[in-house]
KOLKELUM-477999 format. One line per field, with one value per residue: x, y, z of N, C-alpha, C, O, CB in turn; residue number from 1. Coordinates in pm, whole numbers. Glycine has a CB too. Example, Ala and Ser with C-alpha at 12.3 -4.5 7.8 and 13.67 -1.06 7.14 Angstrom:
// residues 2
n_east: 1319  1285;
n_north: -569  -225;
n_up: 780  708;
ca_east: 1230  1367;
ca_north: -450  -106;
ca_up: 780  714;
c_east: 1320  1290;
c_north: -330  3;
c_up: 780  787;
o_east: 1424  1341;
o_north: -332  114;
o_up: 846  804;
cb_east: 1131  1408;
cb_north: -447  -60;
cb_up: 905  572;
pos: 1  2;
***
This chain:
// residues 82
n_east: -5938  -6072  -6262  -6089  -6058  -6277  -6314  -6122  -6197  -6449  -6387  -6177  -6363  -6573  -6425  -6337  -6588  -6766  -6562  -6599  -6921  -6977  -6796  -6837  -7140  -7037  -6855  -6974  -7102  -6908  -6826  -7042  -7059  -6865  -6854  -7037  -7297  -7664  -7615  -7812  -7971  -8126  -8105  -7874  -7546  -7452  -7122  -6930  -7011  -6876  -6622  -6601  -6575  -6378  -6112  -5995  -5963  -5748  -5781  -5636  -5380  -5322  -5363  -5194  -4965  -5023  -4989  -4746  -4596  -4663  -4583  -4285  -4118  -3890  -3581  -3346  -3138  -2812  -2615  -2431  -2531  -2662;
n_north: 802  869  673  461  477  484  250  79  172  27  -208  -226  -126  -249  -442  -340  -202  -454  -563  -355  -369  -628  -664  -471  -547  -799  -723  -514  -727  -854  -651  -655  -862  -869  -651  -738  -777  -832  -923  -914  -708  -388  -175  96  147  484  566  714  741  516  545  719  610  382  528  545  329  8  -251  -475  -404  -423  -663  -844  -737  -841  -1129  -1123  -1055  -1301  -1480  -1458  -1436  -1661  -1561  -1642  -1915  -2078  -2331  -2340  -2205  -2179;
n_up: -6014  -5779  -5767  -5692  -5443  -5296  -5390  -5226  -4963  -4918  -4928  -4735  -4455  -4354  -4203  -3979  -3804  -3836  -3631  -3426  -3379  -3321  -3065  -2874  -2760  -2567  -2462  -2286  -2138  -2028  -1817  -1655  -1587  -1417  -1200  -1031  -1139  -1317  -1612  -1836  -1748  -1778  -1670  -1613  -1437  -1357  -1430  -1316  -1026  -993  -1037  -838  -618  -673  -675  -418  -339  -416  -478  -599  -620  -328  -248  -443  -297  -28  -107  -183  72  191  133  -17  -341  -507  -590  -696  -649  -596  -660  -441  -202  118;
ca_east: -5865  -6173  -6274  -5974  -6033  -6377  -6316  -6038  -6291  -6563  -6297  -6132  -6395  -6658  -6381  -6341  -6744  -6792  -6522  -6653  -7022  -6933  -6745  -6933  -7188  -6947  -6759  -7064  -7183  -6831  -6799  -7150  -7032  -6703  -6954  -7106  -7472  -7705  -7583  -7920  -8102  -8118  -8024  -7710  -7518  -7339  -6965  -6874  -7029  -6794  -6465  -6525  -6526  -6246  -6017  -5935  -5924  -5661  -5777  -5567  -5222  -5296  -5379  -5064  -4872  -4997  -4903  -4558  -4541  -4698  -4502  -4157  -4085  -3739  -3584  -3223  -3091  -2724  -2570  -2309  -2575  -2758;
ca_north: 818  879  533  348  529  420  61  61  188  -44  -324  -218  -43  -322  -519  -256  -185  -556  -600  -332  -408  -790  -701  -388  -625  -896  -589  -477  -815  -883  -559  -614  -963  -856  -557  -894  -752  -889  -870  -873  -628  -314  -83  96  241  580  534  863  716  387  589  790  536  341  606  543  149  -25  -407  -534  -413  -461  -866  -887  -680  -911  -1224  -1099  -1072  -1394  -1588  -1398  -1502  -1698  -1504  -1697  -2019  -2147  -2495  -2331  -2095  -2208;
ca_up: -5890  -5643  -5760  -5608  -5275  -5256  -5386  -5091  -4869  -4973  -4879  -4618  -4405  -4316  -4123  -3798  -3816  -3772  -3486  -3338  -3351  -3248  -2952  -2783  -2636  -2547  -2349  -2144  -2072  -1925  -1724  -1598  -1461  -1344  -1118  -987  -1189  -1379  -1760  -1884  -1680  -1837  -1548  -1635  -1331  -1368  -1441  -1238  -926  -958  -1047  -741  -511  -679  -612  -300  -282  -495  -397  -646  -599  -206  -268  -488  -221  78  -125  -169  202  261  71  -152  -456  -480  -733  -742  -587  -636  -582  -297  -131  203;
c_east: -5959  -6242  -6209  -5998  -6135  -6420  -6184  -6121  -6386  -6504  -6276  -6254  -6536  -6597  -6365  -6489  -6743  -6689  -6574  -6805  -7041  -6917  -6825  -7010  -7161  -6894  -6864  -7124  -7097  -6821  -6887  -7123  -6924  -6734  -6999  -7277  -7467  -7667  -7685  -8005  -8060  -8095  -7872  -7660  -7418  -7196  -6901  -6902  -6907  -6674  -6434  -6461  -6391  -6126  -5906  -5892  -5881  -5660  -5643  -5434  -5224  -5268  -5253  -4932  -4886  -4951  -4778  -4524  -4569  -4580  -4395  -4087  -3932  -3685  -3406  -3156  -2952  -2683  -2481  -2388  -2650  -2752;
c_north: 810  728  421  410  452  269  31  62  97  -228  -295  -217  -156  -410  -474  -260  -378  -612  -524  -328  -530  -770  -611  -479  -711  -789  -594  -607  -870  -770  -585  -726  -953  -776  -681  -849  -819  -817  -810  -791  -466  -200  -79  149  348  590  651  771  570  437  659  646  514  424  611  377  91  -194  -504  -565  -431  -636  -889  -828  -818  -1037  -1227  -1092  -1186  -1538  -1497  -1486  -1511  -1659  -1602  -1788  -2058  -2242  -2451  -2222  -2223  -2145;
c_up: -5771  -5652  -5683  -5462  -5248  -5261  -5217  -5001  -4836  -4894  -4734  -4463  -4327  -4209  -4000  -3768  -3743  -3639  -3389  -3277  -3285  -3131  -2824  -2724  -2525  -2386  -2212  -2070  -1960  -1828  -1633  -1537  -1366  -1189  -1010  -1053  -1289  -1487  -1841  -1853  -1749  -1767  -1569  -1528  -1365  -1391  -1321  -1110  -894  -922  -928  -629  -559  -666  -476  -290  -448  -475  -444  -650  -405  -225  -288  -395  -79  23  -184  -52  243  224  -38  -195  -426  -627  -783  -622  -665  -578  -494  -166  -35  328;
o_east: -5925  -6274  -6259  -5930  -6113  -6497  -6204  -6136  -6409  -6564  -6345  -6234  -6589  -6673  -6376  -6513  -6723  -6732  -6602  -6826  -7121  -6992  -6863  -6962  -7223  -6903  -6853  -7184  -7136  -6798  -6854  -7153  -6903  -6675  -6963  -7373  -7372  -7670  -7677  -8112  -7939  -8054  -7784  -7742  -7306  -7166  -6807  -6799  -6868  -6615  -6319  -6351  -6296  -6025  -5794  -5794  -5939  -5555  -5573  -5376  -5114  -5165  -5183  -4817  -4787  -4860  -4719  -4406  -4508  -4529  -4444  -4019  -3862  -3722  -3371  -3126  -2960  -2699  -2426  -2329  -2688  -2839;
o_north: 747  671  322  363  350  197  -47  -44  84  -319  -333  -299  -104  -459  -552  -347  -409  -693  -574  -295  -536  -830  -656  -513  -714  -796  -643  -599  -913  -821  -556  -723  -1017  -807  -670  -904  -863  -695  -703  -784  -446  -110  -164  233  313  680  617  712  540  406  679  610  582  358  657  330  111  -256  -577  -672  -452  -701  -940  -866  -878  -1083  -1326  -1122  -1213  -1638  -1473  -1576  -1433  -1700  -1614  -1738  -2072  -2257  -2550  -2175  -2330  -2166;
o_up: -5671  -5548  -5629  -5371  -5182  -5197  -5125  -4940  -4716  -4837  -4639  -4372  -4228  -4125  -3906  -3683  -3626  -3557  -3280  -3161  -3192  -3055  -2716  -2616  -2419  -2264  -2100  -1963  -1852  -1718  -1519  -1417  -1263  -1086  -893  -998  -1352  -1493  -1902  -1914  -1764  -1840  -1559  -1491  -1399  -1312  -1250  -1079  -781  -819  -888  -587  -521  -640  -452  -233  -555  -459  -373  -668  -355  -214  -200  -416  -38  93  -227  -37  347  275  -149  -145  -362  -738  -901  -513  -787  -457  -446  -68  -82  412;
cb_east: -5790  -6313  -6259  -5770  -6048  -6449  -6203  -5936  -6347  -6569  -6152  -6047  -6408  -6713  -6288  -6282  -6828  -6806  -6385  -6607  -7074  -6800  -6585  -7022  -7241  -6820  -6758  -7207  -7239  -6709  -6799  -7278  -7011  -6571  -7105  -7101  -7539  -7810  -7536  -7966  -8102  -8194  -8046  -7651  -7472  -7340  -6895  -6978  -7184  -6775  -6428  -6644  -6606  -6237  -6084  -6038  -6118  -5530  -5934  -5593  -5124  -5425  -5478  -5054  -4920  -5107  -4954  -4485  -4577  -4861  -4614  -4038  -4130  -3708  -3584  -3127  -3200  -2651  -2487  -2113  -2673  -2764;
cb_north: 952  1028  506  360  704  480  -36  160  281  -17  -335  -88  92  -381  -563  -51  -137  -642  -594  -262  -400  -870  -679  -285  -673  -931  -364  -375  -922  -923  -432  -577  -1091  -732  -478  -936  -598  -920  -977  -938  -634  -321  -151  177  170  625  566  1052  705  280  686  923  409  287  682  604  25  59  -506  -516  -231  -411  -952  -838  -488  -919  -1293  -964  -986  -1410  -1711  -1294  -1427  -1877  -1269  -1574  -2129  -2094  -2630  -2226  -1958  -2331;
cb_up: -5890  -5653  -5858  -5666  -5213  -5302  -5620  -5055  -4892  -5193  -4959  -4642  -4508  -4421  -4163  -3783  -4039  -3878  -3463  -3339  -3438  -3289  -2967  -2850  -2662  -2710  -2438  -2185  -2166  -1971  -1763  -1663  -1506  -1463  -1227  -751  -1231  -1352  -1842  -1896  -1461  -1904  -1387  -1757  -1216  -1288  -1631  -1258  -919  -1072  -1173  -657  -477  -783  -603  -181  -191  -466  -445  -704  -675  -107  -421  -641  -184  169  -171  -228  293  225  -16  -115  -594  -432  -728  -790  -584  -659  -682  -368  -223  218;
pos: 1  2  3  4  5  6  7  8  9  10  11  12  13  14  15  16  17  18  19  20  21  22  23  24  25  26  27  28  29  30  31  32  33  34  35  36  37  38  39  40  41  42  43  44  45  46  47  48  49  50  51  52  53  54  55  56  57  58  59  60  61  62  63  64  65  66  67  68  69  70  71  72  73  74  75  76  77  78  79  80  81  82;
***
């Protein structure tokens, strides 16, 4: 019985391990370009110091807010409407 767990295990258990060893670097190399920093430089910056700022500034839903005012989406046209 403790055999079949550990042959399960033995199977199973190498396939998360390698996604998540694979992708962890992958991750930080994109965060660190997304920052606009160098990927490779080994200077990590604080996470606390980022989250405060971002707190207050929401760039993203502003952008998508001013191009809904700049231009609104046509959500329904019919052949008798003008």
């Amino acid at each position: 019985m403790c055999l079949r767990y550990i042959g399960w295990m033995l199977i199973l258990v190498p396939g998360p391990v390698y996604v998540h060893l694979s992708w962890a670097p992958r991750w930080r190399l994109l965060c660190r370009l997304e920052e606009g920093l160098d990927p490779f430089d080994g200077d990590v910056l604080s996470s606390t110091k980022t989250d405060v700022e971002g707190l207050d500034e929401d760039s993203d839903m502003e952008m998508a807010i001013e191009d809904i005012e700049e231009d609104p989406p046509l959500l329904h046209v019919s052949d008798g409407e003008e």
